[in-house]
N, C-alpha and C positions, 0 to 999 in steps of 0.2 A: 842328540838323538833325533831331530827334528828334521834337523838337517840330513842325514845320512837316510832317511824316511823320505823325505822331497828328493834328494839325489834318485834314489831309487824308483821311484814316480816316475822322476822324469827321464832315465833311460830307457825304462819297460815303455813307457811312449811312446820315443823314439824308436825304438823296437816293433812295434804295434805300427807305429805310423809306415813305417817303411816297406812294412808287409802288406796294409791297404793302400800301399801306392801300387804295385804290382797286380793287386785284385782290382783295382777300379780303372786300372789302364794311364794310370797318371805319369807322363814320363816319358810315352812310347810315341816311335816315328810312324806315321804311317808308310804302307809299303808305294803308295802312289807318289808319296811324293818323293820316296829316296827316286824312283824309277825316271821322276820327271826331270831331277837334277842329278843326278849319280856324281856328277864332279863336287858339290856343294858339301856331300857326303863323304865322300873319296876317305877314307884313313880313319872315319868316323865310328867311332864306339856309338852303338845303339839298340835299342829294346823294339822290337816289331812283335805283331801276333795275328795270325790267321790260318788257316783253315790248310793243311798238306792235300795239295792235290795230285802229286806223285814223289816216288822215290826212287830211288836208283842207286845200286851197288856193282861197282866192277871190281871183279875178282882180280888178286896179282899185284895191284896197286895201290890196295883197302883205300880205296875212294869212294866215298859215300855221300849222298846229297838229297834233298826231297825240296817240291818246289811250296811255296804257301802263298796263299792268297786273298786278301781282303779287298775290300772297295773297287771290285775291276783293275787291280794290280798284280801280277807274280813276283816272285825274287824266290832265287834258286839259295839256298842253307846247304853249305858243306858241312860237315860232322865227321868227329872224330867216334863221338858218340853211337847209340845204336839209334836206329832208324826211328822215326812213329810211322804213326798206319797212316794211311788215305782214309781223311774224311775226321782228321783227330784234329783239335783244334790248339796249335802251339804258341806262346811265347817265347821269344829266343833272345838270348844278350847277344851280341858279337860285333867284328869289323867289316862295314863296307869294305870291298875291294872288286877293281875291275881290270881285267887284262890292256884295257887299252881305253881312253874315250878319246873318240873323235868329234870334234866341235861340242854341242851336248849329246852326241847320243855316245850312250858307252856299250861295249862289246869284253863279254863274261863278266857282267854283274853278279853279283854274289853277296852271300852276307858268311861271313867267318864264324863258326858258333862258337864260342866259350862257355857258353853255359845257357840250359834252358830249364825257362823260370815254370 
């Protein structure tokens, strides 16, 4: 009985712990520094979060994207999802990807969203 008592503990923990890693920011890349290395990141699953300071939706295509921004950094978030507003402040899981980089700088930096947290 003790036991299946302690197991239980220690799942809901782990449970609890994993949800104030996402509230305390524990985990997440900054958007400056994917920006600085984009190659280092290239294929990289990662958690970012800041502040949408535009969106964009083209009809015909459903291509959808909004850019966010923290620490003097942007990175542009494609979505399958719907949109947020301007001026909403988002966490996002997804894939670095860039159409091309050249030496380090890369050209159509993006982050892939899978899900936002």
């Amino acid at each position: 009985m003790m036991r299946s008592i302690a197991f239980a503990a220690a799942v809901i923990g782990i449970a609890l712990g994993g949800t104030a890693c996402d509230m305390l920011g524990i985990g997440y890349t900054s958007i400056q520094e994917i920006v600085a290395a984009p190659a280092r990141f290239e294929g990289q699953e990662v958690k970012v979060t800041g502040v949408v300071t535009s969106v964009t939706k083209v009809p015909f295509v459903d291509m959808k994207a909004y850019v966010i921004r923290a620490d003097d950094a942007e990175l542009t978030v494609t979505t399958l999802g719907t949109l947020p507003t301007v001026n909403e402040k988002v966490s996002v899981e997804g894939k670095i990807e860039s159409a091309a980089i050249v030496g380090s700088r890369s050209v159509g930096l993006r982050l892939i969203e899978s899900r936002r947290l």
